[in-house]
C-alpha positions in Angstrom: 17.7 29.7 16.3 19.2 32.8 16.2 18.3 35.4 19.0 16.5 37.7 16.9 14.6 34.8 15.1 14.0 33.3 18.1 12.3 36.2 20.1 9.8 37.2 16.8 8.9 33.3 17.2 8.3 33.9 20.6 6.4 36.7 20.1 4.1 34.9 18.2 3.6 31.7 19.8 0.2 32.8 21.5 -1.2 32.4 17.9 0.0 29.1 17.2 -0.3 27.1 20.2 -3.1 27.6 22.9 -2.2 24.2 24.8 0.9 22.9 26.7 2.5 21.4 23.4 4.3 24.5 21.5 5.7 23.6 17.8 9.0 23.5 16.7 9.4 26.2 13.8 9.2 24.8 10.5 7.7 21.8 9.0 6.4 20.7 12.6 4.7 24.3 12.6 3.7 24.1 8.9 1.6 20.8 9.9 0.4 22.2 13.2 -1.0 25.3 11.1 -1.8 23.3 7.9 -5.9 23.7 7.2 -5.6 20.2 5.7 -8.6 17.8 6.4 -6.3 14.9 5.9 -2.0 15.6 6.7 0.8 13.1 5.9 3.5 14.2 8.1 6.9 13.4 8.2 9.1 10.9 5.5 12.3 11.3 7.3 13.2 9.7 10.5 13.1 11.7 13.7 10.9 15.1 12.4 8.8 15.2 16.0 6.3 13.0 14.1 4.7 11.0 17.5 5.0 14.8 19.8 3.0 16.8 17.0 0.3 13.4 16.7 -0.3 14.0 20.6 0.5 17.9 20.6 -2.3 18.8 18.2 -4.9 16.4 20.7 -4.0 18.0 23.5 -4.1 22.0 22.4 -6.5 21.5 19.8 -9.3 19.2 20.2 -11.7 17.6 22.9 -12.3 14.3 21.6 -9.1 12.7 20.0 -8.4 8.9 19.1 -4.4 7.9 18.4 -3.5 4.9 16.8 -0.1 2.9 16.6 -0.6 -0.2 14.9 0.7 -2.6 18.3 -0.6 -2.4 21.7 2.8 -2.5 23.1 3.9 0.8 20.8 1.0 2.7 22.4 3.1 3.3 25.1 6.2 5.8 23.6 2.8 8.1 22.7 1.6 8.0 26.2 5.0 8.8 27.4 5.0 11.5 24.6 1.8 12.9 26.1 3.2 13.0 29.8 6.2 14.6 28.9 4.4 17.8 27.0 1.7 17.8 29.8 4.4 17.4 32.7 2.1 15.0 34.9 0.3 11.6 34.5 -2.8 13.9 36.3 -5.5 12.5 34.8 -4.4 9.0 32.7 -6.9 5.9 32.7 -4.4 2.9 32.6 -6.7 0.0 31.8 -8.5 2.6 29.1 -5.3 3.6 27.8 -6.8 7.4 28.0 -6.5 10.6 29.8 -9.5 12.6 31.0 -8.7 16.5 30.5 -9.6 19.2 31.6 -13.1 20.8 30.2 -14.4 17.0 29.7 -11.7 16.8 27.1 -10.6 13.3 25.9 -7.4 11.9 24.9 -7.7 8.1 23.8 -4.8 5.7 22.6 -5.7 2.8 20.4 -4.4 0.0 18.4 -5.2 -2.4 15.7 -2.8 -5.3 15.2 -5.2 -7.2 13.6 -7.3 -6.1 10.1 -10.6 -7.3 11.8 -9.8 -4.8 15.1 -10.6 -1.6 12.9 -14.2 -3.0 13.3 -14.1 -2.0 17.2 -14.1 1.4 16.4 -17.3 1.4 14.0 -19.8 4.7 15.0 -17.4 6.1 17.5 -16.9 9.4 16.3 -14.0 11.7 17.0 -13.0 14.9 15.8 -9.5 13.9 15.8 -7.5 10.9 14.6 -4.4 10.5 14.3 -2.0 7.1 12.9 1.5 7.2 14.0 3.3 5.1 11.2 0.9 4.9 9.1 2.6 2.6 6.8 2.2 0.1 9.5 -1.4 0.1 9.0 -3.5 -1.4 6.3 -5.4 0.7 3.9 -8.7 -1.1 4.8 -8.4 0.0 8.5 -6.9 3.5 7.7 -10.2 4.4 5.4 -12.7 2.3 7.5 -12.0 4.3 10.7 -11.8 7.7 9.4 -15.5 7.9 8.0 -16.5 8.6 12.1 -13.6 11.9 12.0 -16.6 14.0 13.3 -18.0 16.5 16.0 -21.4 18.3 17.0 -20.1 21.0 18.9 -20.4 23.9 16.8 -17.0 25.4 16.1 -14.9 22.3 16.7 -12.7 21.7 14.1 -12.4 18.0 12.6 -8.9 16.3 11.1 -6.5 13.5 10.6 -3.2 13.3 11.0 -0.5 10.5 9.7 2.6 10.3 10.3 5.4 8.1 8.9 8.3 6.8 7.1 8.9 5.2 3.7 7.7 2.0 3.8 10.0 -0.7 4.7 7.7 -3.4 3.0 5.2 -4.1 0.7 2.6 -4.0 3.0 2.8 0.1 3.4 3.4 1.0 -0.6 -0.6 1.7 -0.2 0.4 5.2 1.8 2.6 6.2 -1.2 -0.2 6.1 -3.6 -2.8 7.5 -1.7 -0.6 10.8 -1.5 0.5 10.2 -5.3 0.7 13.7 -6.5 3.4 14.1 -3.0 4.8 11.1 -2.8 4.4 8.9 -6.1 7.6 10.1 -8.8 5.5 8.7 -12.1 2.1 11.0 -10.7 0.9 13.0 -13.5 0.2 15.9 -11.6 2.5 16.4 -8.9 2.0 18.5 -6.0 4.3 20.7 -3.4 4.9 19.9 -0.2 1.7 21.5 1.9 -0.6 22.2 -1.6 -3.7 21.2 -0.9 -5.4 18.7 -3.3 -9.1 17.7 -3.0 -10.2 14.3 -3.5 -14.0 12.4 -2.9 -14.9 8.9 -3.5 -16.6 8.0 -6.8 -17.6 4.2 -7.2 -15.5 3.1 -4.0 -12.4 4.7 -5.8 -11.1 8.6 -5.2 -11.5 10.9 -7.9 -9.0 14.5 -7.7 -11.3 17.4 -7.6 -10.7 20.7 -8.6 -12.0 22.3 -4.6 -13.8 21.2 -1.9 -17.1 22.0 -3.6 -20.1 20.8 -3.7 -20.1 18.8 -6.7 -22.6 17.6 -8.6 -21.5 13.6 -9.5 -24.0 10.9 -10.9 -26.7 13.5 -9.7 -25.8 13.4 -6.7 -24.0 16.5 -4.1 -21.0 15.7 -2.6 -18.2 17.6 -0.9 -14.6 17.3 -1.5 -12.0 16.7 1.5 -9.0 18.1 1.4 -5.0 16.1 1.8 -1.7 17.4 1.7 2.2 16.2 2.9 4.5 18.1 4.3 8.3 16.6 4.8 10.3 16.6 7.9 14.0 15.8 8.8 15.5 15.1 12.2 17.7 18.4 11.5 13.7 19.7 12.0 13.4 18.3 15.3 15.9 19.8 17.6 14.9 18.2 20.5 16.2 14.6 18.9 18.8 16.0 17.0 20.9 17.1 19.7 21.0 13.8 21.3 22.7 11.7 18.9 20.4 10.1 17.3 21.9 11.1 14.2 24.4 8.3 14.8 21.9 5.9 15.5 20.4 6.2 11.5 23.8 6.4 9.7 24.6 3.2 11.1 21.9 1.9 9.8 22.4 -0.5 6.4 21.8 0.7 2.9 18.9 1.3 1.9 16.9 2.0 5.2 19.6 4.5 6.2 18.7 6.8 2.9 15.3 6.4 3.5 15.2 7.3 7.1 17.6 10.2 6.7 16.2 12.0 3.5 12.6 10.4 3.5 13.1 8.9 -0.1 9.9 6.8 -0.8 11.4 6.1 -4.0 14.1 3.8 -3.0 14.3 0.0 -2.7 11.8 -1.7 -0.4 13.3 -4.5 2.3 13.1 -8.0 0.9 10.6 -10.1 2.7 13.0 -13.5 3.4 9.8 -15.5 2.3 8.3 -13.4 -1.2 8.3 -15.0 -3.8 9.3 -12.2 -6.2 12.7 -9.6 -5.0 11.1 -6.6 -5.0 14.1 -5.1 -6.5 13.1 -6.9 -9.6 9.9 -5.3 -9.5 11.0 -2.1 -9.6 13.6 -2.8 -12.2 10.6 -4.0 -14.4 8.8 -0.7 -13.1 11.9 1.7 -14.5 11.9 -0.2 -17.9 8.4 1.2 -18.7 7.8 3.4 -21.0 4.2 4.3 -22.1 4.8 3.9 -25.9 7.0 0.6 -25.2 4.2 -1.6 -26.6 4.2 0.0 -30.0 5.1 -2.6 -33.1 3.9 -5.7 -30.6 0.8 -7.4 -31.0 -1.5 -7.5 -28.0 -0.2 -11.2 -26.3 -2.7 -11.7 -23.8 -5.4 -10.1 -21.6 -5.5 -11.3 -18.1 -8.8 -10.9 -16.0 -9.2 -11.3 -12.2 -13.0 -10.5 -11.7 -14.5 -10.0 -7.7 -17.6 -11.2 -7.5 -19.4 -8.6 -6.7 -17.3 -7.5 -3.3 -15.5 -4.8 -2.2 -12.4 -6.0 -4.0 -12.1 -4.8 -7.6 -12.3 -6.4 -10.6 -8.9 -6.0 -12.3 -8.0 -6.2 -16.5 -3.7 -6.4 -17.3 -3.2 -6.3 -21.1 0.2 -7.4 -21.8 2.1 -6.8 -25.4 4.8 -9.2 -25.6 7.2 -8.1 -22.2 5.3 -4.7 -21.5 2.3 -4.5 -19.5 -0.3 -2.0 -19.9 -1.2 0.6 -17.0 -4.0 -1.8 -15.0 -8.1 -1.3 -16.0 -10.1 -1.9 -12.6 -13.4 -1.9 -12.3 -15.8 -2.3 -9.4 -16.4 -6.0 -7.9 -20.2 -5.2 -7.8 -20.7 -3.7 -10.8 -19.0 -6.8 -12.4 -21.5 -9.3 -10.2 -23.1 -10.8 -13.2 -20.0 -10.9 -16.1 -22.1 -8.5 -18.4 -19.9 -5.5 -17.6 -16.6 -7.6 -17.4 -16.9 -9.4 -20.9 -18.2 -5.8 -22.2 -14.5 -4.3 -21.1 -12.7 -7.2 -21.8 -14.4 -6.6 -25.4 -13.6 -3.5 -25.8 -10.0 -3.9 -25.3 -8.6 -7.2 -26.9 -6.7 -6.8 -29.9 -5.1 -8.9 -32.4 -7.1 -12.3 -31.5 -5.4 -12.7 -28.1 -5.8 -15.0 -25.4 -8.4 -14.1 -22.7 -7.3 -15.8 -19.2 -9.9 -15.8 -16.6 -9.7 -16.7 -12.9 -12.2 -19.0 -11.8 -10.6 -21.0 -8.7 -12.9 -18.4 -6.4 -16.3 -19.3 -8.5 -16.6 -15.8 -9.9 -15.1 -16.1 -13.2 -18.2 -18.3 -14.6 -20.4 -15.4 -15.6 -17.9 -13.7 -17.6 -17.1 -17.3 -19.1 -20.8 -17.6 -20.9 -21.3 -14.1 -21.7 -17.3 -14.4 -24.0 -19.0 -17.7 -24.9 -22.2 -15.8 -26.5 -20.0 -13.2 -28.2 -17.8 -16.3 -30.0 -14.4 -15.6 -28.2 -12.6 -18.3 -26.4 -11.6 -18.2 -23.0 -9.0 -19.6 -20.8 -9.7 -20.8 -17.4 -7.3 -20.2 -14.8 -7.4 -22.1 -11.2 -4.7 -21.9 -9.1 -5.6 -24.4 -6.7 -4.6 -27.6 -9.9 -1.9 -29.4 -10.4 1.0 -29.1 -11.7 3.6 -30.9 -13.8 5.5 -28.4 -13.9 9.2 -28.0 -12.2 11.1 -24.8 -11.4 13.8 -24.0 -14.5 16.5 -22.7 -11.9 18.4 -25.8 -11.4 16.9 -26.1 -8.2 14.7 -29.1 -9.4 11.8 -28.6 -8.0 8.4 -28.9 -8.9 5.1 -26.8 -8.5 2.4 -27.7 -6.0 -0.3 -26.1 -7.8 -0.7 -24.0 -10.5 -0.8 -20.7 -8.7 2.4 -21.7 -7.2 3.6 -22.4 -11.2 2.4 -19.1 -12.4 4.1 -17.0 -9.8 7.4 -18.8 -10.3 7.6 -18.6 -13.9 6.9 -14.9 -13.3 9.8 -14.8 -11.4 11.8 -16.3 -13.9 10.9 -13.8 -16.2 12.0 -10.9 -14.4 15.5 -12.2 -13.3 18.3 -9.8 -14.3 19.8 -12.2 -17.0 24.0 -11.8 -18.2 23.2 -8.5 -19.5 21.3 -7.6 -15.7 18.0 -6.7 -17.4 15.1 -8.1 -18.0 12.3 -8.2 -21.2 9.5 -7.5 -18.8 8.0 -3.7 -18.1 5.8 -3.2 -15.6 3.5 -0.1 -15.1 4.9 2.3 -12.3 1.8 1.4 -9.9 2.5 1.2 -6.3 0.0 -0.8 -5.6 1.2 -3.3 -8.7 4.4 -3.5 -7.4 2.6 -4.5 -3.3 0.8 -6.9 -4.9 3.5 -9.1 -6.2 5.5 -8.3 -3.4 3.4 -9.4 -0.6 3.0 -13.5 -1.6 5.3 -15.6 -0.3 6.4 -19.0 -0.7 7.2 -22.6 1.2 8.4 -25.6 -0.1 6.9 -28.8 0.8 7.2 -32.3 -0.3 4.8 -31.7 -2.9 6.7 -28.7 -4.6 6.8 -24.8 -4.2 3.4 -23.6 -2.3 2.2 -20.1 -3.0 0.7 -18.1 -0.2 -3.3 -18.5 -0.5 -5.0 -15.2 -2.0 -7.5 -15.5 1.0 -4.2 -15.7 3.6 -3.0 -12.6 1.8 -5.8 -10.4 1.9 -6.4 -11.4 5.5 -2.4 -10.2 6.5 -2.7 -6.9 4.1 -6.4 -5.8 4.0 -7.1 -6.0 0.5 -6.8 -8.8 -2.1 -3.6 -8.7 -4.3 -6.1 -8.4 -7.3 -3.5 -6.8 -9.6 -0.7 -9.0 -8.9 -3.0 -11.8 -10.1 -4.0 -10.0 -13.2 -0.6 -9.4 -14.0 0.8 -12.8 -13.8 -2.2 -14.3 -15.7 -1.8 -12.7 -18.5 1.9 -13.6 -18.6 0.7 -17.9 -18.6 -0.8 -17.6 -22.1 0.5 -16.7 -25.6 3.8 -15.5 -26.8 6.3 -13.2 -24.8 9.7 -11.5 -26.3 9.3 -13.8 -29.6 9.3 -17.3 -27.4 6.3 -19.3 -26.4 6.0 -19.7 -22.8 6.9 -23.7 -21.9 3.7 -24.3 -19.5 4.6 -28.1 -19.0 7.9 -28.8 -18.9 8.8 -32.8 -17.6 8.8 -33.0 -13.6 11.1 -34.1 -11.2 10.2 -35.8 -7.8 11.4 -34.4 -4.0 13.6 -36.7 -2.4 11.0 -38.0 0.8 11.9 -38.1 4.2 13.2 -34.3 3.8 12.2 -31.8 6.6 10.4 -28.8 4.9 13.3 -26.2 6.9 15.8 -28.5 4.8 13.8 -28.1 1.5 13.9 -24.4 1.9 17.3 -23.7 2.6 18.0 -26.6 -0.5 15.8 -24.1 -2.6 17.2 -20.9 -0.7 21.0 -21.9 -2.5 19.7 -22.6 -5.6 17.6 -20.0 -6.4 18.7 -16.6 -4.1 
């Protein structure tokens, strides 16, 4: 900084930092100073991200938990730590945690796993912090921080994240839970450091207009406040004088523009094994336009119920190529099909086809109660045959259905001649996550789809409006053609190694 700039910073730093971690000035000091109850910091690689996640424990609180998503990544934060603190005085190796001064606590942790969230049930802490959180499922982010809490008077209680754009599907959750930062189709956008309220209505957040109390269902409840603030390595001039500059322009398009500017906007990294590009998806995703249904009939209504769990119960209404913004509703309130054929009434248009999942048992109640009302349904299991066979040339069949209805999905969203597609998917994050994540392996007996209880384990939620989606594309008529759902099949040569089906399919259809 500039002498004169630097010396009024000085001057100042007794207010901002009472601790041995002192703040760069700007965004790093914005977030260290930000009254936020929940903080997204960073975007860009190298903005101090992992020093101000162990900075604010150390100056600011007295019982502080840190996450990084592997146990083996734990240790950059505990070298972070030692490095502002200038001594390993203190630091419990087998607890991963170092015993301050004044009885103050400062714990690593990690949660490779989507059942380890679970260990940290009822211990509360009046600090957490996730470094990367897009490495972290949403279950395990939101699970953990209901115990952000103290009793000693005084003691202030937050939660940081920290992060990049997400490199796969798996992280596109962090990019709609700070929509109105983060999210370029949010209807209300916010500026970076705004503070926006938000509770949980019906397992779902609501925006809120302050922190309260409000008055919802007759019931009081408070409001807790989130906000992002952006960081670049030009930020952080402790890393930027070290070359690590370098180190991200030679990265390859499009990480480096994500890492450098912090663009969560950009194209995700193709898994090698999903089933759908996700460049497609977005493609689809930039076609929509709200009135892009107008002069169509309503095609099809897909339905994905829950059964009464925590998943929800998910509605996609499709109109030839365009699909609607999704209708969720909550898996319990759903439990008996009464509210799910009510919704389902509601909305159907133009005598369309109703297709209902019942491979997972739930989808019988809202069977009879369509029944009752005179309005057929279609049954959809993914776990039945096929006859089916892929259209690509590569001449391969289908193991199941799910594995059918996924693929011909993806036909449908392959950049043709003209490199565009017919299909117009709803700018939803979590949408475009869902029919990201699944991912495929050929087998002698055709294409297999990744199980929806495989996924859900791996990601932390169930991909319900993926599912929704490419039901409601099986049945009835799309851009003026009928969709061909038994086409003849052809057999897999036998005796063929599964590694050498894949790459046979890998040529033909990549």
């Amino acid at each position: 900084m500039p002498a004169p700039e630097l010396a009024a910073f000085r001057k100042g730093a007794d207010n901002l930092a009472i601790g041995p971690f002192l703040p760069n000035p700007g965004p790093q000091s914005d977030a260290y100073l930000s009254p936020a109850d929940e903080l997204f910091f960073g975007g860009a690689a190298g903005g101090g991200k992992s020093y101000l996640a162990v900075g604010l424990a150390l100056n600011s609180h007295r019982n502080s938990l840190v996450f990084r998503r592997n146990y083996k990544q734990i240790l950059g934060l505990i070298d972070a730590a030692v490095a502002i603190r200038g001594t390993r005085d203190g630091y419990n190796g087998q607890d991963k945690l170092f015993n301050l001064a004044d009885g103050k606590v400062l714990e690593f942790g990690s949660m490779p796993n989507e059942s380890d969230k679970e260990k940290y049930q009822g211990r509360g802490h009046d600090y957490i912090a996730f470094d990367e959180l897009t490495h972290f499922t949403e279950s395990q982010y939101r699970f953990v921080i209901g115990w952000c809490r103290s009793t000693i008077p005084n003691q202030r209680s937050r939660i940081l994240a920290t992060g990049n754009p997400p490199l796969t599907a798996e992280g596109l959750w962090v990019t709609e839970y700070w929509g109105p930062w983060l999210n370029p189709a949010h209807p209300n956008p916010a500026n970076p450091g705004e503070l926006r309220w938000f509770t949980s209505v019906d397992g779902r957040d609501r925006e809120m207009d302050g922190p309260g109390p409000h008055i919802i269902d007759g019931q009081q409840v408070m409001a807790r406040s989130r906000t992002f603030i952006p960081a670049r390595l030009e930020d952080n001039p402790d890393l930027a004088k070290t070359g690590y500059a370098a180190s991200l322009e030679a990265m390859p398009e499009p990480m480096r523009t994500m890492m450098r500017e912090g663009r969560f906007d950009l194209q995700l990294k193709q898994e090698e094994d999903s089933i759908i590009p996700v460049h497609w998806i977005m493609a689809a995703q930039a076609r929509w336009r709200p009135d892009g249904h107008k002069g169509q009939p309503m095609s099809c209504i897909g339905f994905d119920p829950a059964g009464g769990g925590k998943d929800e119960a998910v509605l996609s209404i499709r109109h030839g190529g365009w699909f609607a913004p999704m209708i969720t509703m909550r898996g319990e309130v759903t439990a008996d099909g009464n509210a799910s054929a009510a919704e389902i009434i509601k909305h159907r248009k133009d005598a369309c086809p109703i297709v209902v999942d019942l491979g997972g048992g739930y989808g019988g109640g809202v069977r009879l109660r369509l029944d009752d009302n005179g309005i057929e349904i279609i049954g959809f299991n993914g776990g039945y045959s096929s006859g089916a066979m892929a259209v690509d040339g590569s001449r391969f069949r289908f193991a199941n259905k799910r594995a059918e209805a996924y693929w011909r999905f993806r036909e449908a969203l392959e950049p043709g001649k003209t490199n565009s597609s017919y299909i117009a998917l709803p700018p939803d994050p979590r949408l475009r996550a869902d029919l990201t994540a699944p991912r495929w392996t050929p087998k002698q007996n055709g294409i297999t789809v990744e199980p929806k209880e495989s996924i859900k384990a791996r990601i932390g939620r169930s991909p319900d409006r993926g599912d929704a989606v490419v039901m409601a594309f099986t049945q009835g008529v799309a851009e003026g053609r009928t969709i061909k759902r038994f086409p003849r099949s052809y057999p897999i040569a036998a005796n063929v190694s599964n590694s050498k089906l894949k790459e046979r399919l890998r040529a033909a259809v990549w």
